[in-house]
Backbone bond lengths (Angstrom), bond angles and torsions (degrees), N, CA, C in turn:
res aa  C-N    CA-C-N  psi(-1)  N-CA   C-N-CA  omega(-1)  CA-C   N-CA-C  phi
1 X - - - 1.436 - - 1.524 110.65 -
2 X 1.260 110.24 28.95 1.509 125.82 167.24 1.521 127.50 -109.09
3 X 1.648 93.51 171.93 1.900 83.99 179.46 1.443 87.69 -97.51
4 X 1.297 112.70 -179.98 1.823 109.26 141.97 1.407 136.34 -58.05
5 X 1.318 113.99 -6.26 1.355 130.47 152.45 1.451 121.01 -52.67
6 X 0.929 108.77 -32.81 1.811 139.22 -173.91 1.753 113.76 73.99
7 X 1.438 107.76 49.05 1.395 118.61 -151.66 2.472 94.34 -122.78
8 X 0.675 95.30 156.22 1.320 93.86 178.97 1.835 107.22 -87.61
9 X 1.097 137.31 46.10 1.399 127.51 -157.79 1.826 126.39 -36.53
10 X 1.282 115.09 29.05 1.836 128.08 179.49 1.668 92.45 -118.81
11 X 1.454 116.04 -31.26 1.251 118.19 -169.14 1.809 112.74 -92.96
12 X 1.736 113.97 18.57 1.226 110.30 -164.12 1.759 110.03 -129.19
13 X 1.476 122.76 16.30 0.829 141.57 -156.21 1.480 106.54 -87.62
14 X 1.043 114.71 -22.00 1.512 103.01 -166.11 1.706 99.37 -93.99
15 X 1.220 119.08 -12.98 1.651 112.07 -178.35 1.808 91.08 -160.02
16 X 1.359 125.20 76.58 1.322 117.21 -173.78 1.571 89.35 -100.85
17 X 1.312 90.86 141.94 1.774 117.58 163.16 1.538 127.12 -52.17
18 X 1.421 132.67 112.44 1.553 118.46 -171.03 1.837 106.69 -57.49
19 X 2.146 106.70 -31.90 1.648 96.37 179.96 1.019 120.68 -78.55
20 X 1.215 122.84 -28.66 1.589 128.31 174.28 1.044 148.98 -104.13
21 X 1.418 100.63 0.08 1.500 107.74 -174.00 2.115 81.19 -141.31
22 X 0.962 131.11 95.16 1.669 132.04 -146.98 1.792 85.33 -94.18
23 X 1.467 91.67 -79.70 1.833 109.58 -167.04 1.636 103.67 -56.07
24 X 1.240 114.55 -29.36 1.359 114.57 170.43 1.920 115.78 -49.51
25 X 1.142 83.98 -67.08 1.383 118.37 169.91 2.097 106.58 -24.58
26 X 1.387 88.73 -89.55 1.559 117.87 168.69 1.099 111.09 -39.91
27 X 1.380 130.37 -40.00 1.752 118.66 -162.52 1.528 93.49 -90.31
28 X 1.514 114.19 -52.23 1.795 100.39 175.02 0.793 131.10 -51.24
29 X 1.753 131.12 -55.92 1.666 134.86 134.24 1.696 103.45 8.22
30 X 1.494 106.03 -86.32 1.591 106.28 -167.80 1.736 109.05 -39.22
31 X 1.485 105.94 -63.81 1.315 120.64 -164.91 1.723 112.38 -56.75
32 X 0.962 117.41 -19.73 1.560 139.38 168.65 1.565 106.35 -73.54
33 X 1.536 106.84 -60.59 1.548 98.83 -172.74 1.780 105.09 -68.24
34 X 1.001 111.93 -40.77 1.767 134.32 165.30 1.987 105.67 -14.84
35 X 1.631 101.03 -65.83 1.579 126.42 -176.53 1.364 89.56 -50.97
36 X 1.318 97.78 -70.11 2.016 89.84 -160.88 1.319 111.66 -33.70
37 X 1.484 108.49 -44.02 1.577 96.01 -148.58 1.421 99.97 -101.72
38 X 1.138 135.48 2.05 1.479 137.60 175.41 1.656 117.72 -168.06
39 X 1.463 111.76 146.17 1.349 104.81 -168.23 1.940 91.67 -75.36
40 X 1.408 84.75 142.52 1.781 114.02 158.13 1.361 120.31 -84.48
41 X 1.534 117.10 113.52 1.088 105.78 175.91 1.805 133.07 -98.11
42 X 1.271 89.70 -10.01 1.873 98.00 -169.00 1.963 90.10 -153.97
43 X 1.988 96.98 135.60 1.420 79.08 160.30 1.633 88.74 -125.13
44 X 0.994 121.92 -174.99 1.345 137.65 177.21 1.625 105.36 -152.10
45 X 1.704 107.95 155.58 1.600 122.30 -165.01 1.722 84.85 -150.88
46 X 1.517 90.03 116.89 1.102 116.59 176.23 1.901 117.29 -81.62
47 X 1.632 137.43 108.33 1.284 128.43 -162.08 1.600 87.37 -149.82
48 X 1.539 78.00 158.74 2.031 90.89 -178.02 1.917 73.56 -114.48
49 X 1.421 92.43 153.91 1.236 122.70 170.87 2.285 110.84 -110.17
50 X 1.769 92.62 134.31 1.493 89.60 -166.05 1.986 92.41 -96.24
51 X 1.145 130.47 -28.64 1.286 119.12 -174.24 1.389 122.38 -120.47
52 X 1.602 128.88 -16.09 0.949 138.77 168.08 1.816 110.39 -66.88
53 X 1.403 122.75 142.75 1.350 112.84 164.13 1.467 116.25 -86.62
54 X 1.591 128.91 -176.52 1.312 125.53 167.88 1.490 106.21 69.23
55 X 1.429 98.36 -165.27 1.748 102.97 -167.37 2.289 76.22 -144.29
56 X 2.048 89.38 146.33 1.364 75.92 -172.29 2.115 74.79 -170.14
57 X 1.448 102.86 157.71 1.121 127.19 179.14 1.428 125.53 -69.91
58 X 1.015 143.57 130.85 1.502 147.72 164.73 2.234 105.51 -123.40
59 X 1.293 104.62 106.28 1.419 128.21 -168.45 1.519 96.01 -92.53
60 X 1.316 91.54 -172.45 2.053 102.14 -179.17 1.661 106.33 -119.13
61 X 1.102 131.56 71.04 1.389 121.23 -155.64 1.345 126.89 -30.59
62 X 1.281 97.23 90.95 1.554 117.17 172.92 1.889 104.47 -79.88
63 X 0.885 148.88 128.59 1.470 136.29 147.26 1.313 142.63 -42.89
64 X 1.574 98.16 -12.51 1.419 118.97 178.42 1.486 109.64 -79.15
65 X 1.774 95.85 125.42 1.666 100.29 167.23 1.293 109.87 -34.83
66 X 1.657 115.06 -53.50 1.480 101.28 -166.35 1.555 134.44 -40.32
67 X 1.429 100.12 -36.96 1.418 104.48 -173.32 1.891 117.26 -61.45
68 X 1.221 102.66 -21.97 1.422 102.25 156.90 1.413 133.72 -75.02
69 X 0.975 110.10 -23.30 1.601 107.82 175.22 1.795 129.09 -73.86
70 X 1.009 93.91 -7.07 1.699 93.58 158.68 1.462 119.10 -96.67
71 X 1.094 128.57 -20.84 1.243 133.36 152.20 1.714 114.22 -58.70
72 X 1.194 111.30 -46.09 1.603 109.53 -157.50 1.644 93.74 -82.76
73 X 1.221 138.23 -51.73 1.308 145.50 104.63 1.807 104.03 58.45
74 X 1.574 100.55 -87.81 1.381 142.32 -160.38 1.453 88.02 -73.38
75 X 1.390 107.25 -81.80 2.063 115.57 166.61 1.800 90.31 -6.06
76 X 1.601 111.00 -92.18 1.567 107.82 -147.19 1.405 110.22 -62.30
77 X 1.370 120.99 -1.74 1.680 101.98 -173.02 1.496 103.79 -100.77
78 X 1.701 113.31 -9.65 1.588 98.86 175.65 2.011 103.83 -148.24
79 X 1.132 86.50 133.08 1.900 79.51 -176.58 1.819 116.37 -66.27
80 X 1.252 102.17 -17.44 1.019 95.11 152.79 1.854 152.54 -73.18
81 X 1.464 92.04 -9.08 1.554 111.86 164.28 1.418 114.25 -65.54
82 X 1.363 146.79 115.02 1.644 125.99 172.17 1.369 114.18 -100.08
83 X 1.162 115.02 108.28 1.557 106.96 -179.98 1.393 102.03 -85.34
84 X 1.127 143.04 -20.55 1.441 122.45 169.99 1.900 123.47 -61.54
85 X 1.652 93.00 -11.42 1.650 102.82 177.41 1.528 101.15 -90.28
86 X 1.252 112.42 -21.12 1.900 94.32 176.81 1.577 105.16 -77.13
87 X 1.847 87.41 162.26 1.412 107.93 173.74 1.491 104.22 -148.36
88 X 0.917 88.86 168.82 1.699 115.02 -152.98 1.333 123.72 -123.37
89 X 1.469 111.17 -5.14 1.839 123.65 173.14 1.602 101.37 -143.95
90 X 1.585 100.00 124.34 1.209 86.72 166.44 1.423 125.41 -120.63
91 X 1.185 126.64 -135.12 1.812 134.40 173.72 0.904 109.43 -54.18
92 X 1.616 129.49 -164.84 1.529 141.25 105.19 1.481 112.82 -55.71
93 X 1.101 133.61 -44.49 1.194 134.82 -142.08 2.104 89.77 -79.85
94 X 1.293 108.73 -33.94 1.754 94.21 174.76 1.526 108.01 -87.08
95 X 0.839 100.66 32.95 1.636 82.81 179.49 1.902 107.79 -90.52
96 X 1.305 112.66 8.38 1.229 133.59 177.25 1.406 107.25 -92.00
97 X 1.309 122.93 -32.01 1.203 111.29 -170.81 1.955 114.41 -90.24
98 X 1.623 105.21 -176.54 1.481 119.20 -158.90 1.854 95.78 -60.19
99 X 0.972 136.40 -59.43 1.192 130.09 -157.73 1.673 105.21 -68.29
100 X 1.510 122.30 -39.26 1.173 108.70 152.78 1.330 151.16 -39.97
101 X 1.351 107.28 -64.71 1.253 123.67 -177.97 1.464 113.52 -80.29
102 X 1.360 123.86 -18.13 1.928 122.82 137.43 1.406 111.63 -47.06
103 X 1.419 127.56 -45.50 1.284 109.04 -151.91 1.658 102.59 -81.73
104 X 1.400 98.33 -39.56 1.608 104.59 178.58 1.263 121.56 -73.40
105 X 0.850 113.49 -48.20 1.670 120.52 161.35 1.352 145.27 -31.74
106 X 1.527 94.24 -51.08 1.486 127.42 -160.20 1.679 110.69 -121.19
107 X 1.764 91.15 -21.85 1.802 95.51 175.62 1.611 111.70 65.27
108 X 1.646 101.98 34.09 1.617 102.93 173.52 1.393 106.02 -106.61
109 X 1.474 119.36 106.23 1.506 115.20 169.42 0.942 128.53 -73.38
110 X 1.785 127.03 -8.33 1.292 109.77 169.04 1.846 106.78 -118.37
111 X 1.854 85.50 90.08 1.422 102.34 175.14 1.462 116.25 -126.00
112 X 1.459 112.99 134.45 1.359 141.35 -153.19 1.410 127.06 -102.06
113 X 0.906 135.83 129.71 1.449 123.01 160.06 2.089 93.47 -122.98
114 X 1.788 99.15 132.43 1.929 95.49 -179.67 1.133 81.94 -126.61
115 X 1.238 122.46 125.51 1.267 151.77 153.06 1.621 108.76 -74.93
116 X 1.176 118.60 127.49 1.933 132.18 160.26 1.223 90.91 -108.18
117 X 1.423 111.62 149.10 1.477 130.43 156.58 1.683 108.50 -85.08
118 X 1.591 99.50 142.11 1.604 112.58 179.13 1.971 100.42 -84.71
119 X 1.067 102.86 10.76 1.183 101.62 -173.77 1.846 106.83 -114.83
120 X 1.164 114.84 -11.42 1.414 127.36 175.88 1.614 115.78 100.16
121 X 1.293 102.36 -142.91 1.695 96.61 -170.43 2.101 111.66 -112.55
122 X 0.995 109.13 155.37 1.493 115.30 165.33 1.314 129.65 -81.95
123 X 1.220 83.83 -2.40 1.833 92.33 158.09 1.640 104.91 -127.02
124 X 1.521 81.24 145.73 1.645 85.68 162.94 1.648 125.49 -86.46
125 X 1.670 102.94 178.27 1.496 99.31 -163.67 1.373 102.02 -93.77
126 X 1.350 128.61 -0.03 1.311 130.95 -169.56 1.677 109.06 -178.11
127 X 1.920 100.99 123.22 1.322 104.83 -157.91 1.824 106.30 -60.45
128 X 1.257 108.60 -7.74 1.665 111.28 -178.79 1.385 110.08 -81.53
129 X 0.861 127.15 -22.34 1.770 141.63 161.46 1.454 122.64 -103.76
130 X 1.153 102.86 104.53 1.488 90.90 -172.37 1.402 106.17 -104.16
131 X 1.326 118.06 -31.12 1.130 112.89 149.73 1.285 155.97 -24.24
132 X 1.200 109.49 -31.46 1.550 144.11 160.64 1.779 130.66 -61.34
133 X 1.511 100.64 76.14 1.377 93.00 -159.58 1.628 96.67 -112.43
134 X 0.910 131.72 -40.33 1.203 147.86 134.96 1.649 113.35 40.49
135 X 1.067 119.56 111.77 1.671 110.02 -170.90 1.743 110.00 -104.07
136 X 1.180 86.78 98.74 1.687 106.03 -162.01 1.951 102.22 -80.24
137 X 1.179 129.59 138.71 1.722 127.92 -160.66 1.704 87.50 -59.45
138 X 1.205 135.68 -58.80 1.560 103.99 170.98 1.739 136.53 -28.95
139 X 1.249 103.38 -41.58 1.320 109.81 -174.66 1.487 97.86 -96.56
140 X 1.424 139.84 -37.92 1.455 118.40 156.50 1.356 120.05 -41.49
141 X 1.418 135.37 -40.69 1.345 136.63 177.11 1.461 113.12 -74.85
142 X 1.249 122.11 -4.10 1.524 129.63 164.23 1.174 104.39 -85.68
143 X 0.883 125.92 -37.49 1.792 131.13 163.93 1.190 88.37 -30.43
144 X 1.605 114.71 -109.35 0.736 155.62 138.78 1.575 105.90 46.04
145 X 1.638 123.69 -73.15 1.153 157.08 -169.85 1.706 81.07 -66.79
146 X 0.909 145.32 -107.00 0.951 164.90 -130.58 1.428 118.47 -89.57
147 X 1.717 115.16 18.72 1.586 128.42 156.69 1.485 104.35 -97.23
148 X 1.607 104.46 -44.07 1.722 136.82 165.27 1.643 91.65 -22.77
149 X 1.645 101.54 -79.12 1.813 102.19 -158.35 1.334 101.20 -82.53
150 X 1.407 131.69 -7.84 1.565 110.25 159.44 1.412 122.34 -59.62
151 X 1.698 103.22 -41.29 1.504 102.27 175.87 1.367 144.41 -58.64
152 X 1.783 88.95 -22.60 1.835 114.05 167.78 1.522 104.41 -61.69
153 X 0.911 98.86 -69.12 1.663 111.72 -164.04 1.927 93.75 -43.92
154 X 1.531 98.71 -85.22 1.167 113.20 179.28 1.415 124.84 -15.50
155 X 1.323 114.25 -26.18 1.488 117.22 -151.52 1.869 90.90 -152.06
156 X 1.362 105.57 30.30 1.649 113.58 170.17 1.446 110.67 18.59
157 X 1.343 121.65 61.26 1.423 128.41 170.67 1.588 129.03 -45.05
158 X 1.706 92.81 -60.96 1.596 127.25 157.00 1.770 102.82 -39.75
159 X 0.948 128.74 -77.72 1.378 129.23 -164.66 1.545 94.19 -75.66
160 X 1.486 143.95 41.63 1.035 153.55 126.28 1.782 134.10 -52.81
């Protein structure tokens, strides 16, 4: 969970280096020049999870109901989403990372970190297999599908 720098690159966001920390660098850059010129509405941070199962939300603790509803959202369109595994306040110690330092920064409240487990899901894909937890590229793209239509809803696309 390092660069070759030997640096954690999720933990370098709030002051990343253009030599060492490059894409770090570049993607905030973008997302900065991004603000000026149009409001941002959602960011999301893409992470595999090593011990948790399922795929599930980590927010910026906002107090606002709202900030749950793109998560809970995500929950009903795929059983593989767990909204009882997101959370919504975290450390000190993340306040370094991407979903933070967007939200404060950039003043985007609906900012994300979705964690998948490398280990697959807590539910199975079929009540005849239970065994079957396994996050097969169909059911990653249900992920997938179904962060997609949280963001519609969430972010009233349709009434656009």
């Amino acid at each position: 969970r390092c660069t070759l720098a030997g640096v954690d690159p999720n933990r370098q966001w709030s002051d990343p280096n253009p030599i060492l920390h490059p894409v770090i660098y570049e993607l905030k850059s973008y997302i900065k020049r991004t603000c000026a010129e149009t409001s941002v509405e959602a960011f999301i941070d893409l992470h595999g999870h090593a011990t948790r199962t399922g795929a599930f939300f980590y927010g910026c603790g906002i107090s606002d109901i709202e900030q749950a509803l793109l998560p809970r959202i995500a929950s009903l369109a795929s059983k593989d989403v767990c909204f009882f595994f997101s959370r919504f306040k975290f450390a000190k110690a993340h306040n370094k990372t991407a979903r933070a330092v967007v939200f404060r920064q950039f003043d985007i409240a609906s900012s994300f970190t979705v964690e998948a487990s490398f280990l697959g899901s807590c539910v199975p894909s079929s009540p005849a297999d239970a065994s079957s937890t396994v996050f097969t590229a169909f059911r990653t793209e249900t992920i997938g599908f179904a962060i997609a239509r949280a963001l519609a809803i969430h972010l009233r696309v349709a009434d656009r």
